[in-house]
MIMARNU-254757 format. One line per field, with one value per residue (C-alpha): residue number from 1; residue in three letters; z, x, y. Coordinates in steps of 0.1 Angstrom, whole numbers, plus 5000, padded with zeros to 4 digits. Each point is the difference from the previous one (the first is absolute). Example, Ala and Ser with C-alpha at 12.3 -4.5 7.8 and 13.67 -1.06 7.14 Angstrom:
<sites>
k <- [1 2]
r <- [ALA SER]
z <- [5078 4993]
x <- [5123 5014]
y <- [4955 5034]
</sites>
This chain:
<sites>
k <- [1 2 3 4 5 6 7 8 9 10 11 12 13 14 15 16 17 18 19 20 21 22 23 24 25 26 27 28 29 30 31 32 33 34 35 36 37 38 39 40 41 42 43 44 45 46 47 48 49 50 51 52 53 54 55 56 57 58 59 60 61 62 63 64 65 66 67 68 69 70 71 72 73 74 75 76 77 78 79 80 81 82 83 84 85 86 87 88 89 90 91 92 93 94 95 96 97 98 99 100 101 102 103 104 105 106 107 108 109 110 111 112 113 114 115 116 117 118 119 120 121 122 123 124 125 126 127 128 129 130 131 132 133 134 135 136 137 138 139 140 141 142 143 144 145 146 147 148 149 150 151 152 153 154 155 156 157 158 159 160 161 162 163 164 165 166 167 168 169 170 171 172 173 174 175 176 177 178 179 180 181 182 183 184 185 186 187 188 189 190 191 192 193 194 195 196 197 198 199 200 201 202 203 204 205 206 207 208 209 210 211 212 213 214 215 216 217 218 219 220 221 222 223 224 225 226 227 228 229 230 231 232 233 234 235 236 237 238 239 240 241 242 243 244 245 246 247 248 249 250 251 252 253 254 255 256 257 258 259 260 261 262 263 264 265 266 267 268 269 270 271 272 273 274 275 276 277 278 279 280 281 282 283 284 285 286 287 288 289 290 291 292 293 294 295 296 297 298 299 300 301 302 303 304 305 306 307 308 309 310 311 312 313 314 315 316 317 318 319 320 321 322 323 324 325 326 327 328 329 330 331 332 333 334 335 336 337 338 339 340 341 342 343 344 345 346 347 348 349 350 351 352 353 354 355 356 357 358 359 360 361 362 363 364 365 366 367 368 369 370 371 372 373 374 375 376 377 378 379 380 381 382 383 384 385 386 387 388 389 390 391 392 393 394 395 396 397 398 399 400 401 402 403 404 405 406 407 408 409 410 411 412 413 414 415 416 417 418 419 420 421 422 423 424 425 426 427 428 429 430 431 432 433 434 435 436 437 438 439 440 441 442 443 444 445 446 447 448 449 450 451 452 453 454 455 456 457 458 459 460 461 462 463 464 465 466 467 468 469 470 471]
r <- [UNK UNK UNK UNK UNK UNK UNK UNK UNK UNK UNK UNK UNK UNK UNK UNK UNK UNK UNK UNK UNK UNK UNK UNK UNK UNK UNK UNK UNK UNK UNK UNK UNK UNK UNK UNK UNK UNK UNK UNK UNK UNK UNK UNK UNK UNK UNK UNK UNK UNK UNK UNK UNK UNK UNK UNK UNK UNK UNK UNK UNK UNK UNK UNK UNK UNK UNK UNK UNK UNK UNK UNK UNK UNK UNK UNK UNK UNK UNK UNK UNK UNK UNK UNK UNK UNK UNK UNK UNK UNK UNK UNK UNK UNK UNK UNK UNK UNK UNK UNK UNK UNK UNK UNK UNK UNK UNK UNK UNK UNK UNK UNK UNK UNK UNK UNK UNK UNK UNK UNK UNK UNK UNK UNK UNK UNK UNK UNK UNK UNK UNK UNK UNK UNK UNK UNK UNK UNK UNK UNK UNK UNK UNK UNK UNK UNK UNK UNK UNK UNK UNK UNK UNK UNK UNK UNK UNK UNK UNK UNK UNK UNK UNK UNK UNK UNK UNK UNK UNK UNK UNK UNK UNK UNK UNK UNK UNK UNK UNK UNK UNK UNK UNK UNK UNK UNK UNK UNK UNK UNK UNK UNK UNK UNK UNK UNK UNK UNK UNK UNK UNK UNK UNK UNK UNK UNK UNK UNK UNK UNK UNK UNK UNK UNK UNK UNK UNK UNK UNK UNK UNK UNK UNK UNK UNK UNK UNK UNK UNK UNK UNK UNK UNK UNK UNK UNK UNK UNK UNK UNK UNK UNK UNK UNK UNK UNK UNK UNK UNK UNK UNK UNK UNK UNK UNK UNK UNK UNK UNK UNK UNK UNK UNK UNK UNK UNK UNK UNK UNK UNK UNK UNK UNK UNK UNK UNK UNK UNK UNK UNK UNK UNK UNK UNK UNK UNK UNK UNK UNK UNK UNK UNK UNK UNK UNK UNK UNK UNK UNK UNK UNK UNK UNK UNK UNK UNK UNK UNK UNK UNK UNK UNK UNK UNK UNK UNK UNK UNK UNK UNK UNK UNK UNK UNK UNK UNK UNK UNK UNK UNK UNK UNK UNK UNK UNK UNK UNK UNK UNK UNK UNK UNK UNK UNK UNK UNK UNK UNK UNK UNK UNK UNK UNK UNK UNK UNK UNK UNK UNK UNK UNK UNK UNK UNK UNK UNK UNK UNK UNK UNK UNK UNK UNK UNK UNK UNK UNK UNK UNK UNK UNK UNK UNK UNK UNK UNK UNK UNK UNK UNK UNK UNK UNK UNK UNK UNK UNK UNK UNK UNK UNK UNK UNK UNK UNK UNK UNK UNK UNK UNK UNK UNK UNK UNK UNK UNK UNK UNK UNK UNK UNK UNK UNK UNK UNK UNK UNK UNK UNK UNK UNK UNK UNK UNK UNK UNK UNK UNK UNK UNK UNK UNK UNK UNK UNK UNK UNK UNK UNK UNK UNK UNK UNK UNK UNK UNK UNK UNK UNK UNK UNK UNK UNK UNK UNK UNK UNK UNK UNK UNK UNK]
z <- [4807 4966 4993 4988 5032 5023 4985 5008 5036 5001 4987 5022 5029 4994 4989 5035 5020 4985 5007 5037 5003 4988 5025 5024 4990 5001 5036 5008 4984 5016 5036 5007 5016 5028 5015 4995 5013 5026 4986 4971 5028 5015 4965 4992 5036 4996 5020 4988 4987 4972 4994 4996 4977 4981 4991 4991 4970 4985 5006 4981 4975 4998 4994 4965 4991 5002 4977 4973 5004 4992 4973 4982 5004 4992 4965 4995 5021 4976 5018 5035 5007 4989 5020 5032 4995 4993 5028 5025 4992 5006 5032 5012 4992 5020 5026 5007 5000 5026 5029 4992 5002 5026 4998 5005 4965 4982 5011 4993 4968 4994 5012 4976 4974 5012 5008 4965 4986 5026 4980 4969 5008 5019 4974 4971 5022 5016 4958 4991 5029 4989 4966 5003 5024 4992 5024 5019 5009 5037 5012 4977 5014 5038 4994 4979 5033 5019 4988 5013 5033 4997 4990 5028 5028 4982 5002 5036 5003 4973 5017 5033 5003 4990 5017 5028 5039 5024 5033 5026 5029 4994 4960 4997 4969 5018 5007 4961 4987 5026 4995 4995 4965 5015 5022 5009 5011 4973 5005 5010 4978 5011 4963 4970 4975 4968 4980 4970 4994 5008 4973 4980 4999 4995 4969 4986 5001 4986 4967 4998 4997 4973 4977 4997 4990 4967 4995 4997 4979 4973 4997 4996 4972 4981 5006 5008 4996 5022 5031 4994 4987 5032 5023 4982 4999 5008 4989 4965 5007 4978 5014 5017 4985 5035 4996 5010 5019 5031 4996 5030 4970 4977 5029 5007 4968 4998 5037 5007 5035 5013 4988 5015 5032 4998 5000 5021 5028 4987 5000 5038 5010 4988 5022 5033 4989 4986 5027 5027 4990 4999 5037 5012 4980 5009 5034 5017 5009 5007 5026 5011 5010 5018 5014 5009 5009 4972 4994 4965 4989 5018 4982 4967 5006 5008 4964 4986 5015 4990 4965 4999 5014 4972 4970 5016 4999 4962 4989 5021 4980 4967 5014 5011 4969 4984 5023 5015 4977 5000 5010 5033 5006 5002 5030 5017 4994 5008 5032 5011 4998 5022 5025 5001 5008 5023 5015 5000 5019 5030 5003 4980 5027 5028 4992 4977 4994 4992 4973 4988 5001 4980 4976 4980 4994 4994 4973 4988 4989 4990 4974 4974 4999 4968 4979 5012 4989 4965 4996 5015 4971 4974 5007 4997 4973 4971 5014 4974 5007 5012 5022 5024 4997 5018 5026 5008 5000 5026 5018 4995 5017 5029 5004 5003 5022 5024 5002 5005 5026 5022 4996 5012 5026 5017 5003 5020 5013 5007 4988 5008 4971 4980 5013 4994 4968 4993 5015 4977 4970 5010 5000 4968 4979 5015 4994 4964 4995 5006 4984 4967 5005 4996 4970 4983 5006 4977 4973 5010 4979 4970 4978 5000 4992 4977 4980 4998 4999 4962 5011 5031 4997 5019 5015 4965 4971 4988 4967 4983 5025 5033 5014 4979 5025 4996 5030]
x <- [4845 4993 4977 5030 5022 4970 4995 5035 5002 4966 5016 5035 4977 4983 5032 5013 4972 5000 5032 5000 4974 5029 5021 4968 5003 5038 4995 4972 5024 5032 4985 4977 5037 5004 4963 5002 5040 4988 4980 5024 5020 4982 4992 5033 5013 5031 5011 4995 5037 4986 4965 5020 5028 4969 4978 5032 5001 4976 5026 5025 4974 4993 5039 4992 4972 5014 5031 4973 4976 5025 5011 4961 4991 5032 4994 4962 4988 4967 4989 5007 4961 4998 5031 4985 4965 5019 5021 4970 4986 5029 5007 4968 5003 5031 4986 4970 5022 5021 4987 4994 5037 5006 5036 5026 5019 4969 4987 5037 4989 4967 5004 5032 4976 4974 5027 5014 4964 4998 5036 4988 4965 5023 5024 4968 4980 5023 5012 4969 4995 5031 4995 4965 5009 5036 5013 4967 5004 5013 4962 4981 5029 4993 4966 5006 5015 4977 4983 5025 4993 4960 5002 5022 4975 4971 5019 4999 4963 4995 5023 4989 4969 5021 5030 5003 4994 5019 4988 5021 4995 4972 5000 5030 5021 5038 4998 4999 5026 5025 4989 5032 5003 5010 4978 4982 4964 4974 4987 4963 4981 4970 5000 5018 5022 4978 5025 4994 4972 5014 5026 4971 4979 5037 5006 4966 5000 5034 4987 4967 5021 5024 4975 4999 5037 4984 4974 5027 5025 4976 4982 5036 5006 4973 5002 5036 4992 4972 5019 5036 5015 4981 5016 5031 5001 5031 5020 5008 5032 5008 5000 5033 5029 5016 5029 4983 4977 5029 5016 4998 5011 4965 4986 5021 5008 5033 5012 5009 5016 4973 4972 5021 5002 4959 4996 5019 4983 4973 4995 5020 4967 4978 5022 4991 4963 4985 5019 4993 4959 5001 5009 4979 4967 5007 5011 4982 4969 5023 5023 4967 4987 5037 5011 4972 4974 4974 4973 4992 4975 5017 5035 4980 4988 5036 5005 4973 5008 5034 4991 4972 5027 5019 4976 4993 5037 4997 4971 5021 5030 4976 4991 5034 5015 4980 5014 5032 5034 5004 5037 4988 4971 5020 5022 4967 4985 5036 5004 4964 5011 5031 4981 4971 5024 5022 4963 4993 5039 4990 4964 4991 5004 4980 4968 4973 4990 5034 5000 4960 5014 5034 4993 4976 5024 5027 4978 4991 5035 5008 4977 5013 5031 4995 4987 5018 5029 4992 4985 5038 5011 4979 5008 5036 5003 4978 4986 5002 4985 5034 5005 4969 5011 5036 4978 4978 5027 5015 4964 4999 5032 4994 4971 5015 5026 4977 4975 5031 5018 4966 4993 5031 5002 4965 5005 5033 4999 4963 4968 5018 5030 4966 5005 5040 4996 4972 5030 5027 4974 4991 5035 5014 4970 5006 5038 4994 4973 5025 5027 4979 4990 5036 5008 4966 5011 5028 4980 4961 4970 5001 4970 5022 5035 4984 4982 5041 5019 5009 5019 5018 5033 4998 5021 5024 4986 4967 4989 4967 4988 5006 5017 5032 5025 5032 5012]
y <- [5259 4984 4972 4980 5009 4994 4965 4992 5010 4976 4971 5005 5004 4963 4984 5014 4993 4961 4997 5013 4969 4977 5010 4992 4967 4998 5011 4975 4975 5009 5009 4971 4979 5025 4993 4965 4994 4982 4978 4990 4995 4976 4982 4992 4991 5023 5032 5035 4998 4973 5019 5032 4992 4976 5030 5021 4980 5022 5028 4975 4999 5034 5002 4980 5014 5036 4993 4981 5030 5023 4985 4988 5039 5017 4973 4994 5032 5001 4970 5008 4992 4967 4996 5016 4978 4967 5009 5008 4965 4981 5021 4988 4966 4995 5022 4974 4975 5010 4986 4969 4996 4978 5002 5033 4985 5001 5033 5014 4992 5009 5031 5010 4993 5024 5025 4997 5011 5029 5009 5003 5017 5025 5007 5003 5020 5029 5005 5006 5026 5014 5004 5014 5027 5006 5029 5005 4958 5001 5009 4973 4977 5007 4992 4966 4992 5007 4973 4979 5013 4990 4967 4994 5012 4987 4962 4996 5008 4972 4975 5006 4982 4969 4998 4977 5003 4975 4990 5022 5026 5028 4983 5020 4990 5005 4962 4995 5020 4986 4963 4981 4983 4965 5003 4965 5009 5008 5030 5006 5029 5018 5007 4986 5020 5002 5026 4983 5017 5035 4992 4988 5031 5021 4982 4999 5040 5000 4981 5026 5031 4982 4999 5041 4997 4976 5023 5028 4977 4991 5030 5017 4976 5012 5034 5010 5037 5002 4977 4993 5036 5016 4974 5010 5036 5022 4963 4996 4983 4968 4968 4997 4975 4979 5019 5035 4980 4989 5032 5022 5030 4996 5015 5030 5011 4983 5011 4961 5004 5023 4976 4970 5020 5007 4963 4993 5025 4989 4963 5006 5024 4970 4979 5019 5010 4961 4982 5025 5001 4962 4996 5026 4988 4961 4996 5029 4974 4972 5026 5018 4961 4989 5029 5021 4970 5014 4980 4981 5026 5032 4985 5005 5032 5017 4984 5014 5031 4998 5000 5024 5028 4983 5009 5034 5005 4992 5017 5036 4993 5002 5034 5013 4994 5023 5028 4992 4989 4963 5003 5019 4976 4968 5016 5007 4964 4982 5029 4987 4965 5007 5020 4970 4973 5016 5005 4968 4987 5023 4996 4967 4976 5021 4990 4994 5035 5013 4970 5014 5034 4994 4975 5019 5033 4976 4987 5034 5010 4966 4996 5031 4988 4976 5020 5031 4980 4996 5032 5016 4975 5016 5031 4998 4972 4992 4965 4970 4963 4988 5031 4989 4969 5010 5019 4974 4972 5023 4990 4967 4998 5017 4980 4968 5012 5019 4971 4975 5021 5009 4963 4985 5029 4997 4961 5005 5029 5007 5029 5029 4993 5014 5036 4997 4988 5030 5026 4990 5003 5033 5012 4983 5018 5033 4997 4989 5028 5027 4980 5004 5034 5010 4978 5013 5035 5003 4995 5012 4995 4969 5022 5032 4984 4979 5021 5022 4966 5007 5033 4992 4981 4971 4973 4988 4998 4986 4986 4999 4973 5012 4966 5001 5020 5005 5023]
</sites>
């Protein structure tokens, strides 16, 4: 390998490996409401309905932030690292002010704030994956991921000395989750919720690691051959006008109905796979506690847990896709998923160790399925700012309407709505896995027909830009 080729691995390889610690910190940020539910709970004096549909905001937000990422990288891609550090700062800011919201309203909105930041960085960030590794992405992608998956078992090992303990049988936390919100008796702590400080230390790591993305902005501005054309190798596209940019045809080389039909899959995929990870990462300590009796600090370790399986799940996606097709490793993910929660309807309400035992592979093939998403994309498409933004819309979505549904449905109806709700995720994403598969088969690989596009007929006829159809 050249001098000149070796250098340019280097450099991918520390732009990746900074950016993996961003999605550590969107993890830490994003995670740190599941191991403090209860207490948020108890801050605002509401039921888990409330706290639910109050933190979903940030899915709301994400919602916004995803259609405005889209659009600032698809238009000023050049600066997509002052965009992700500006948007890391903010992200935090919101993120330590969360719970000092005293009121569901307010932390509604606080939190679509932070989620419209997480938006943005997500949008900036998997781009410049993409555009740095091109067709070899869907590896660098599981393991951007998989920093997800750490900063969400690192958060409840940070939050955990803070969160509060209520006076009850053996110290045992069941008595907190199930205190009525009208209740008229104060309650009496044998320690006081101090979660500020978790979110505290959560943001304040948050604003450390924007300051690499300023590093990387400025020294890009003045020298744009030794930074910016690396990060944009294999992409010498111009910027895109907004009439390409919300054209499901720009990114299948005119093929308008099977891009629409992509998306469509697509953003339905990210449906099943946010909303379905959502529930499973933020109610598993609060059913653990309920249903299975689990103390405060045992309810925190099955979280833990969960997400450690979680980031290993992430980090063997990263080395799967190296070896095994994308389009056959999303069948086995989404088939693991099915098998896991069917698991978890027969055996989940036998006993703690069934719940210790499950959880974790149930976390495992949960976590590939984001970025196995978007790597399936990448292969069959050519994946512009707006085209993530679809996808993770799709999320955004699901995530509100998950966290809404299992929130309305574990009031009512009680814990073990958690392991229905789990089962009907489980099958959607393997029905929409296959679903894809078939659609994605008529037309195979995006870097093969795309590199022919010029001498295949295609689907009417297509002018110099590759937007004007007339069929």
């Amino acid at each position: 390998m050249e001098n000149k080729d070796l250098s340019s691995l280097l450099r991918k390889l520390i732009k990746t490996a900074f950016l993996v610690v961003v999605w550590i910190c969107i993890g830490l940020c994003l995670e740190i409401t599941g191991p403090t539910l209860i207490d948020l709970k108890l801050r605002t004096h509401s039921n888990f309905e409330a706290v639910a549909t109050a933190v979903s905001g940030r899915s709301a937000g994400f919602f916004i932030g995803s259609a405005l990422g889209g659009v600032l990288v698809d238009k000023l891609g050049r600066f997509s690292d002052l965009i992700l550090a500006i948007s890391l700062d903010l992200m935090a800011g919101f993120t330590a002010a969360l719970p000092w919201a005293r009121m569901t309203e307010l932390m509604f909105a606080i939190s679509l704030c932070a989620g419209t930041c997480e938006g943005v960085i997500n949008i900036a960030g998997q781009k410049l994956i993409i555009n740095m590794w091109q067709e070899k992405s869907a590896s660098p992608l599981h393991l951007l991921h998989a920093g997800f998956g750490c900063g969400s078992f690192i958060i409840p090992l940070i939050a955990n000395p803070f969160l509060a303990v209520l006076r009850g049988a053996d110290n045992n936390l069941s008595d907190i989750s199930t205190l009525a919100p009208t209740t008229t008796a104060e309650p009496v702590y044998l320690k006081q919720s101090r979660i500020e400080y978790a979110y505290a230390i959560a943001g304040m790591i948050v604003v450390v690691v924007s300051f690499v993305f300023y590093v990387y902005h400025f020294t890009g501005i003045r020298d744009s051959k030794a930074v910016v054309k690396s990060e944009s190798e294999g992409d010498t596209s111009k910027p895109l006008s907004f009439r390409q940019m919300f054209n499901p045809a720009t990114c299948t080389g005119g093929r308008f109905f099977y891009g629409l039909e992509i998306f469509v899959l697509v953003a339905l995929f990210f449906f099943q796979a946010t909303g379905g990870e959502r529930v499973g990462g933020k109610f598993i300590r609060t059913f653990a506690i309920d249903y299975h009796k689990f103390s405060n600090d045992d309810g925190t370790y099955i979280n833990t847990v969960f997400w450690i399986t979680f980031t290993c799940g992430r980090v063997a996606g990263f080395v799967a896709a190296n070896w095994i097709p994308i389009r056959i490793l999303i069948l086995i993910e989404t088939g693991g998923c099915l098998a896991g929660s069917i698991a978890l309807m027969f055996f989940g309400t036998s006993g703690p160790l069934a719940l210790w035992v499950i959880m974790p592979i149930l976390g495992f093939f949960i976590a590939p399925l984001f970025p196995s998403g978007i790597g399936w994309a990448n292969f069959h498409i050519d994946v512009t700012g707006i085209a993530i933004t679809v996808f993770l819309l799709g999320g955004s979505v699901g995530a509100l309407v998950y966290m809404k549904v299992i929130g309305f449905l574990y009031d009512n109806y009680g814990p073990k709505m958690y392991i229905y709700t789990l089962l009907a995720y489980g099958i959607g994403a393997f029905v929409l896995a296959v679903l894809m598969d078939l659609v994605g088969a008529q037309h195979g690989n995006r870097f093969n027909w795309k590199k022919e596009e010029k001498d295949i007929p295609v689907e009417g006829h297509i002018s110099e830009d590759v937007n004007e159809i007339k069929l």
